[in-house]
C-alpha positions as CSV (number, residue, x, y, z in Angstrom):
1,X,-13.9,-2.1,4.8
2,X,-15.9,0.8,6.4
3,X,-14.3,2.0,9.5
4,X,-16.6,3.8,11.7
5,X,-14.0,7.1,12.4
6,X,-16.2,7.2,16.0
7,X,-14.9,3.6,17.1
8,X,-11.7,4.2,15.1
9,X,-8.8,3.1,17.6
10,X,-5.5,4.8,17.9
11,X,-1.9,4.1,18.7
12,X,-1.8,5.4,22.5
13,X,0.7,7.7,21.5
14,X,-2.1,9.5,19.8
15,X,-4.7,9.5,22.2
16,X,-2.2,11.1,24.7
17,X,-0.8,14.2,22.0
18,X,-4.5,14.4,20.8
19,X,-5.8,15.3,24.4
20,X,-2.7,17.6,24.9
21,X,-3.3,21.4,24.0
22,X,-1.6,22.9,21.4
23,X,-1.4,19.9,19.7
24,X,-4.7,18.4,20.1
25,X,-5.8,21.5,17.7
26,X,-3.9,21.0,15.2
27,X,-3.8,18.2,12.1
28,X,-1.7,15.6,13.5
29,X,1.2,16.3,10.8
30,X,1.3,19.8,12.1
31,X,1.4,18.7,15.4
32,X,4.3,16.4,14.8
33,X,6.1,19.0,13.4
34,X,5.5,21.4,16.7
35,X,6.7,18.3,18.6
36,X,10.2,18.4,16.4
37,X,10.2,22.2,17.5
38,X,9.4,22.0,21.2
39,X,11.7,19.2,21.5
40,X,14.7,20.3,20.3
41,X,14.1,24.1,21.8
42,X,14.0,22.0,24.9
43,X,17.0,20.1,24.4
44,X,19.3,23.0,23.3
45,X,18.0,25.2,25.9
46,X,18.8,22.6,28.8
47,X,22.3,21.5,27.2
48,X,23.4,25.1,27.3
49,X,22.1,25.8,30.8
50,X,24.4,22.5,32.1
51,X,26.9,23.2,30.0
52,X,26.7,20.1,27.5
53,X,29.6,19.3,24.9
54,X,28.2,20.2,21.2
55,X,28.2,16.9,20.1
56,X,26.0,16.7,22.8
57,X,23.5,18.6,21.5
58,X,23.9,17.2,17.8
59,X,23.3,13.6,19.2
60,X,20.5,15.1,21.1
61,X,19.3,16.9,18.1
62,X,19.6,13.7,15.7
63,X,17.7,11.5,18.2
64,X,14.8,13.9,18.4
65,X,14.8,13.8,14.5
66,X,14.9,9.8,14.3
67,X,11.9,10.0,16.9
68,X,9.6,12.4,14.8
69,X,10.6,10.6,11.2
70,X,9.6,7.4,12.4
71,X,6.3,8.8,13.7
72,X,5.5,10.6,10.2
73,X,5.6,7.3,8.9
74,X,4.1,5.5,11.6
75,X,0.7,7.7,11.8
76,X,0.5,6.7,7.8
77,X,-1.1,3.3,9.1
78,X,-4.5,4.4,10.5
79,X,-4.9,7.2,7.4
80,X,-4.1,4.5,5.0
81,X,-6.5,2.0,6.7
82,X,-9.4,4.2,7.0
83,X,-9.5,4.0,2.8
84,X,-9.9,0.5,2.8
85,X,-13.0,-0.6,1.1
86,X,-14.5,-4.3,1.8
87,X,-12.8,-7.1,-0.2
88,X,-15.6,-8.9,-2.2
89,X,-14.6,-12.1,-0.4
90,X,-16.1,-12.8,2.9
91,X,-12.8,-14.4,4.2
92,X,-10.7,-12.1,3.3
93,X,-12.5,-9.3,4.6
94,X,-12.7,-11.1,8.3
95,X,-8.6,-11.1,7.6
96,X,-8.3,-7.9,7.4
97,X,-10.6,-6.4,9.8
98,X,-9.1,-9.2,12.0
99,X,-5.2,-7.5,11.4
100,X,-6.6,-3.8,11.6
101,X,-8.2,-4.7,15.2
102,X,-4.7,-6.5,16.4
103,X,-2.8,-3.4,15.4
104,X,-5.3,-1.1,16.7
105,X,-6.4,-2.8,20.0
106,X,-8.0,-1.6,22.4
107,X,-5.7,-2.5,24.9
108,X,-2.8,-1.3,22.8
109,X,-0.4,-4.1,22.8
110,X,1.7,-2.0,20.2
111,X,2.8,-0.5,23.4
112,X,4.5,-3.7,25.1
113,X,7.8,-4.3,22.5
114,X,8.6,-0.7,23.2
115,X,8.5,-0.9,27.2
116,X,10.2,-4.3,26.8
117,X,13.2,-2.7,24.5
118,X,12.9,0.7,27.1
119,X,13.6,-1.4,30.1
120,X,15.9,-3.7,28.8
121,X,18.1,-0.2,27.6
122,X,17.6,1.4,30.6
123,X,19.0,-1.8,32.8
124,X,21.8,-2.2,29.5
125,X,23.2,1.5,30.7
126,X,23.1,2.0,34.0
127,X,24.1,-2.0,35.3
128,X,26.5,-3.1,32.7
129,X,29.0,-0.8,32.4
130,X,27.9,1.0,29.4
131,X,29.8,4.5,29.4
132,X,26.8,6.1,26.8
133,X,25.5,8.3,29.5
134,X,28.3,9.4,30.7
135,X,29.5,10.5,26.9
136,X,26.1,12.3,26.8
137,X,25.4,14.3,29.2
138,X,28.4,14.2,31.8
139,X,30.0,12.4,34.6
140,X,27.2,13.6,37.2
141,X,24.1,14.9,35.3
142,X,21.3,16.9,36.9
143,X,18.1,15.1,37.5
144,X,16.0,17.5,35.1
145,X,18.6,16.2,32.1
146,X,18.1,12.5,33.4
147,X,14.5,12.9,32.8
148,X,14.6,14.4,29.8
149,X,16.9,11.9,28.4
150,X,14.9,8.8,29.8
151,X,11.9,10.6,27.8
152,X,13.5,10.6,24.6
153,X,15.0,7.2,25.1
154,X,11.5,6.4,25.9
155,X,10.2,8.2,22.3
156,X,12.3,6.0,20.1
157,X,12.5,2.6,22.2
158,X,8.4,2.8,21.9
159,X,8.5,3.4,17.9
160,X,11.1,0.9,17.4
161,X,8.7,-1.3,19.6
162,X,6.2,0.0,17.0
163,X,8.0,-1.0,13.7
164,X,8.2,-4.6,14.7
165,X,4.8,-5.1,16.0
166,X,3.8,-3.5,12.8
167,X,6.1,-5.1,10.5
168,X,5.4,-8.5,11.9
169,X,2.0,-8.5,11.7
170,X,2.2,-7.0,8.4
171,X,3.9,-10.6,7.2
172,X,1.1,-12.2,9.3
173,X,-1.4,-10.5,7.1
174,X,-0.1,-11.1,4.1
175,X,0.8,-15.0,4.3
176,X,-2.8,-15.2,5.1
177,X,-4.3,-13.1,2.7
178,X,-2.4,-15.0,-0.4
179,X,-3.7,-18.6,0.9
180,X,-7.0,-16.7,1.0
181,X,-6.9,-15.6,-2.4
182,X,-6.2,-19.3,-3.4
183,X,-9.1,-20.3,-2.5
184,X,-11.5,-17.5,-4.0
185,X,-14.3,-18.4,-6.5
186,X,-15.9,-16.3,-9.5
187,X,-15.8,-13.0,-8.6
188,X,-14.5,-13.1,-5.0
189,X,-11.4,-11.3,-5.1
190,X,-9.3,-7.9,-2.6
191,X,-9.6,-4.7,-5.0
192,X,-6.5,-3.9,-6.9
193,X,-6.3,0.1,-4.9
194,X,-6.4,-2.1,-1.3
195,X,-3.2,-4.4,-2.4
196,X,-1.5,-1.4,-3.3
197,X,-2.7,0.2,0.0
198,X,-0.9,-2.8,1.8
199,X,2.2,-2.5,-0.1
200,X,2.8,1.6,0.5
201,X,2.2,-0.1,4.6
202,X,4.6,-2.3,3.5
203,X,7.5,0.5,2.4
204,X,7.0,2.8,4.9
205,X,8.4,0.5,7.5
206,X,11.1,-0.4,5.0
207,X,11.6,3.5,5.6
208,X,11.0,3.0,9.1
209,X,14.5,0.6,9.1
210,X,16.7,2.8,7.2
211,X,15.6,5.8,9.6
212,X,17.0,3.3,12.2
213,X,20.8,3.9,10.7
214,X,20.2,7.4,11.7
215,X,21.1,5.9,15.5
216,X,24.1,4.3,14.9
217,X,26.5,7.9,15.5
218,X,25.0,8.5,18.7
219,X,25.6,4.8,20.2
220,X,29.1,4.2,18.4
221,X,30.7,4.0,22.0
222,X,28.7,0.9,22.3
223,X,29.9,-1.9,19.7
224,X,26.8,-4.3,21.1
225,X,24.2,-1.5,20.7
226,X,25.4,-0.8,17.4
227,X,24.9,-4.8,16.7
228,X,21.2,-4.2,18.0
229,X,20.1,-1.6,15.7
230,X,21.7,-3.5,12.8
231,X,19.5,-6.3,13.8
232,X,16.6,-3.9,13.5
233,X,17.6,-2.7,10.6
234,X,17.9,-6.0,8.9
235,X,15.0,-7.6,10.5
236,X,12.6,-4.8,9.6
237,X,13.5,-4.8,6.0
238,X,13.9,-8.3,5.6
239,X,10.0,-8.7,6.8
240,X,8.5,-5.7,5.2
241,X,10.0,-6.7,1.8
242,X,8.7,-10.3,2.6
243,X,5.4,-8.9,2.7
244,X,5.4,-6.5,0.0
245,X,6.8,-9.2,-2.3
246,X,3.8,-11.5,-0.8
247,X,1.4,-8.8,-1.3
248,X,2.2,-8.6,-4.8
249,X,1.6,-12.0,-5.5
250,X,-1.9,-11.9,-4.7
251,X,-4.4,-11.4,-7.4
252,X,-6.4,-8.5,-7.6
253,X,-8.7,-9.4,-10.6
254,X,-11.5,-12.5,-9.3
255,X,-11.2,-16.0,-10.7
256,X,-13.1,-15.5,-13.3
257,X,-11.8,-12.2,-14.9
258,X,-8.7,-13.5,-13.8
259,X,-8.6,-16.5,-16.1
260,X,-10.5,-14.9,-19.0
261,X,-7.2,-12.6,-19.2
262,X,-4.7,-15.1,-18.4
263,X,-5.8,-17.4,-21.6
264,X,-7.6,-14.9,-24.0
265,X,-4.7,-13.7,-27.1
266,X,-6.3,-10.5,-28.4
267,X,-7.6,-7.2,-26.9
268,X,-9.0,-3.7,-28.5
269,X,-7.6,-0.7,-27.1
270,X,-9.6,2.1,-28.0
271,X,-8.3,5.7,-27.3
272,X,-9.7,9.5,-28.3
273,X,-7.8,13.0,-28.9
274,X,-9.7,16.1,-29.7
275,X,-12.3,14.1,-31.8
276,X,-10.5,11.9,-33.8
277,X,-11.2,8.6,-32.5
278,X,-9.2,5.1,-32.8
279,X,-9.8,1.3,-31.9
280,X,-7.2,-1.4,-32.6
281,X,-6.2,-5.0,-32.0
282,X,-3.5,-5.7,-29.9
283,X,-1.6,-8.9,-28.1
284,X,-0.9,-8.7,-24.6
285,X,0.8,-10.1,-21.8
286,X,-0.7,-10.4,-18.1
287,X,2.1,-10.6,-15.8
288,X,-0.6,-11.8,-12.7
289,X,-0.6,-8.1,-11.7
290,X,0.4,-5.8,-14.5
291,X,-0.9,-5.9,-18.4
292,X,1.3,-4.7,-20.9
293,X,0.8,-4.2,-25.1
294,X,3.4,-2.6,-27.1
295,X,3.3,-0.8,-30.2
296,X,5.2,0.9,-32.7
297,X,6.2,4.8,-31.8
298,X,4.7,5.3,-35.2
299,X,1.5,3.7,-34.8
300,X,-1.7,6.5,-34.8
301,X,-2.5,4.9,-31.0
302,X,1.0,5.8,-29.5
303,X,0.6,9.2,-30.7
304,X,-2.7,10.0,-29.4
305,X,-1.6,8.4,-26.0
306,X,1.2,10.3,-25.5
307,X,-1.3,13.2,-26.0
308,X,-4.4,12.1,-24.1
309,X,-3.0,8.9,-21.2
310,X,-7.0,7.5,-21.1
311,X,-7.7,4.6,-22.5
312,X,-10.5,1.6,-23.1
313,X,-8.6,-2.0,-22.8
314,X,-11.1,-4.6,-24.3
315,X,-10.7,-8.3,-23.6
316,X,-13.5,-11.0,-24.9
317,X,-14.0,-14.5,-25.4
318,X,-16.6,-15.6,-28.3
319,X,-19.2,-18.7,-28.6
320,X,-20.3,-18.4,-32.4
321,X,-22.6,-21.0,-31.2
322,X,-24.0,-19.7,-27.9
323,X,-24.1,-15.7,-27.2
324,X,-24.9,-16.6,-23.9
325,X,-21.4,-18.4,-23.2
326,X,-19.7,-15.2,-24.0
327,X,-17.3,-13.5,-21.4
328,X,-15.7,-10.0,-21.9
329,X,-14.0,-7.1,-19.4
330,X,-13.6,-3.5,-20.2
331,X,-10.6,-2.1,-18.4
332,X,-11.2,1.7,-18.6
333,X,-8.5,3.8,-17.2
334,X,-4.7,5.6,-18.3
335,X,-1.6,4.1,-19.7
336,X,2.2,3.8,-18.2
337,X,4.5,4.9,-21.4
338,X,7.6,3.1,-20.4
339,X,10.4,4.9,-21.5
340,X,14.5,5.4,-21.4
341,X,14.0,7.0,-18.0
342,X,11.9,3.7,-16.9
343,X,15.4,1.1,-18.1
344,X,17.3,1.7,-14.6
345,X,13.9,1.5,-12.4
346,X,12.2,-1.1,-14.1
347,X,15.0,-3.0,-16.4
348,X,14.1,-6.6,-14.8
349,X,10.1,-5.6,-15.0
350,X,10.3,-4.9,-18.6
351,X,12.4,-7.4,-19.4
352,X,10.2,-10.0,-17.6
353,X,7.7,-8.4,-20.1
354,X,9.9,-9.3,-22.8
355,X,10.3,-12.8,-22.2
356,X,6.0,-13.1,-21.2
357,X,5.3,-12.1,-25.2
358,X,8.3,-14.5,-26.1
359,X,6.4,-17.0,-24.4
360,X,3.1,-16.8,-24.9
361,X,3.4,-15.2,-28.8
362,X,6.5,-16.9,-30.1
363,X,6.1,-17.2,-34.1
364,X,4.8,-13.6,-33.7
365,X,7.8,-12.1,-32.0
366,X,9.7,-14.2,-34.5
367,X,8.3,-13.0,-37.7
368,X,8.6,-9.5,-36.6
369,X,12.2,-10.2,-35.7
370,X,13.3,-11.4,-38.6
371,X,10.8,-10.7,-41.4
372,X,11.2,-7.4,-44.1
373,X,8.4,-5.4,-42.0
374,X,9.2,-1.5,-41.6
375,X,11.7,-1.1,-38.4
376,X,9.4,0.6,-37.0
377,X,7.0,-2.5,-36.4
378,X,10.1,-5.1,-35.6
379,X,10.3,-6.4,-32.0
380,X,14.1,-5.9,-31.7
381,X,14.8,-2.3,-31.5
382,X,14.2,-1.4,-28.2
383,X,13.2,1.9,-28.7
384,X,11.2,1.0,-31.8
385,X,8.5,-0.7,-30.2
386,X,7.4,0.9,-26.5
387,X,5.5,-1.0,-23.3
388,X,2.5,0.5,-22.3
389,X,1.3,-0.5,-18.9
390,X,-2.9,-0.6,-18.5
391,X,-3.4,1.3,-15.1
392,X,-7.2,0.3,-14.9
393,X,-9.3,3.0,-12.8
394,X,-12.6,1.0,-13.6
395,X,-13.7,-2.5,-14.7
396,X,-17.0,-4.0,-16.3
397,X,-17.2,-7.8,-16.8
398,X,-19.6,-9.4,-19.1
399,X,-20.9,-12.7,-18.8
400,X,-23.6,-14.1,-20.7
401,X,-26.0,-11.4,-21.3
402,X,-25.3,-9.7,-17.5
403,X,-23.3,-6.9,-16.8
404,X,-21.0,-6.4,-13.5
405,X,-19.2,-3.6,-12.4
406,X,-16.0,-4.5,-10.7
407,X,-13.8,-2.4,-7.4
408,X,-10.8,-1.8,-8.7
């Protein structure tokens, strides 16, 4: 997906700080960060002239902070966006352009859950009996303290506004795009580096929630406020993880490579160091998004890859009969080394590794279980044999006598 950076829309939030001098010439993380500054030389400066309480000034202080987090990770979106490249399926590229235009529309509708949740809070504290701005700034505040108040309420009710438009269309997306890939056919398919694009989306407003906690100290007067922002909370994270978990179901390798991996036993890995070059037979497992191969920590390939990552994964299927009938993919790119330091991060992916080359090779991993091979080769010690993750950078797919080059 090409995004033309002239008809590239923006969050309004940016169009108004981009047109505002000093910010508008600096890079927008700099400019955040001068925000954070101005802000809270503001907000000190005015709670000492009215004589505010110092916790105050710390609530002050930790709202300003919540505001400028969540728009660190809330500018991440367009960056991440503009790197998208077209999926080679027609349907799924109209999908995606379709959810970049609804978050970036042109008449920024990103802006309505935040007025809604301002004007709702505003009503909330002044006409219900809420005591919050009273425990803020005083029994009778001065108008300039009002306004700057109503101005950072208004800061962090629009980017909350902004974490559920994006976190719900972000589900939207991602429902969509897996029924998509359903339907794909021979080498249709989203490019593995775009998925994962989607899923970082996905975690930063997972961040975006947890930032949210942040709130809870300077609203703990208010036992139905605090009830709210756990609602966020939860109802950010349970979407966002929703969709990342959706995301990551949805193949990045088309039909056709897809299922020339999923049934195919064998593989070469070939791998180089200083001259001295090596090719092998492996067996592998293909999780739907991840392959793995282990070998022996004493095998000549694990030692040149701990010493040189890059690697050449070969896959192929054979007509003896037919050359033309043949299929094959080169995955060109660096290992994973799974390790000691991987077992508290990754203990239920490797063990879901495990139980794939149980599956699919099961008199292998029984003879080297049980059989008089060198411990070295056996199955069972864990730190005996080590996963290795393929992290392709590059693909070529062979069918017949006609080479394709596939996105990753």
């Amino acid at each position: 997906m090409r995004i033309d950076e002239k008809k590239e829309m923006k969050w309004i939030y940016e169009i108004i700080v981009g047109s505002i001098p000093p910010f508008s010439f600096l890079p927008y993380q700099y400019s955040i960060l001068l925000q954070l500054l101005l802000l809270l030389v503001i907000g000190l400066a005015l709670g000492f002239i009215f004589g505010l309480k110092p916790v105050s000034l710390i609530y002050g202080s930790l709202g300003i902070l919540v505001a400028v987090s969540w728009s660190l990770l809330i500018l991440q979106l367009a960056p991440t966006l503009r790197k998208f490249r077209a999926p080679l399926s027609k349907d799924e590229n109209e999908l995606l352009e379709r959810y970049r235009e609804i978050l970036f529309h042109r008449n920024h509708y990103e802006a309505v859950p935040g007025l809604v949740i301002f004007i709702s809070f505003m009503l909330y504290i002044f006409n219900f009996g809420s005591n919050l701005l009273e425990y803020w700034i005083g029994e009778k505040p001065h108008v300039i303290l009002l306004l700057f108040v109503s101005l950072l309420i208004w800061d962090i009710c629009y980017r909350m506004g902004l974490g559920i438009w994006t976190s719900i269309l972000a589900l939207w997306r991602s429902i969509n795009l897996r029924k998509l890939a359903e339907k794909r056919s021979e080498l249709e398919h989203t490019p593995y580096t775009e998925l994962n694009y989607l899923r970082k989306l996905d975690m930063n407003n997972v961040f975006f929630g947890m930032i949210s906690l942040l709130l809870i100290p300077i609203i703990q007067q208010d036992s139905f406020l605090v009830a709210i922002i756990l609602f966020f909370f939860i109802f950010l994270i349970m979407t966002s993880f929703a969709s990342a978990y959706i995301v990551s179901k949805v193949p990045w390798l088309p039909p056709d490579i897809y299922n020339l991996v999923m049934e195919s036993s064998f593989a070469y890995i070939g791998n180089a160091f200083h001259g001295a070059t090596h090719v092998t037979p492996v067996v592998y497992i293909f999780d739907g998004q991840r392959i793995f191969f282990n070998t022996s920590k004493e095998s000549k390939k694990f030692k040149i890859l701990r010493k040189n990552k890059k690697v050449a994964f070969l896959i192929d299927t054979r007509d003896m009969n037919n050359i033309y009938e043949n299929k094959a993919v080169l995955f060109t790119g660096e290992v994973k080394i799974y390790g000691l330091t991987d077992l508290p991060f990754r203990f239920m992916q490797m063990l879901g590794a495990r139980s794939l080359f149980i599956k699919k090779y099961p008199e292998y991993t029984r003879k080297y279980a049980t059989s008089e091979l060198p411990k070295a080769w056996q199955l069972t010690p864990i730190i005996a044999r080590i996963l290795i993750e393929i992290k392709p950078a590059r693909i070529i797919y062979w069918r017949g006598a006609k080479q394709i080059s596939v996105p990753v």
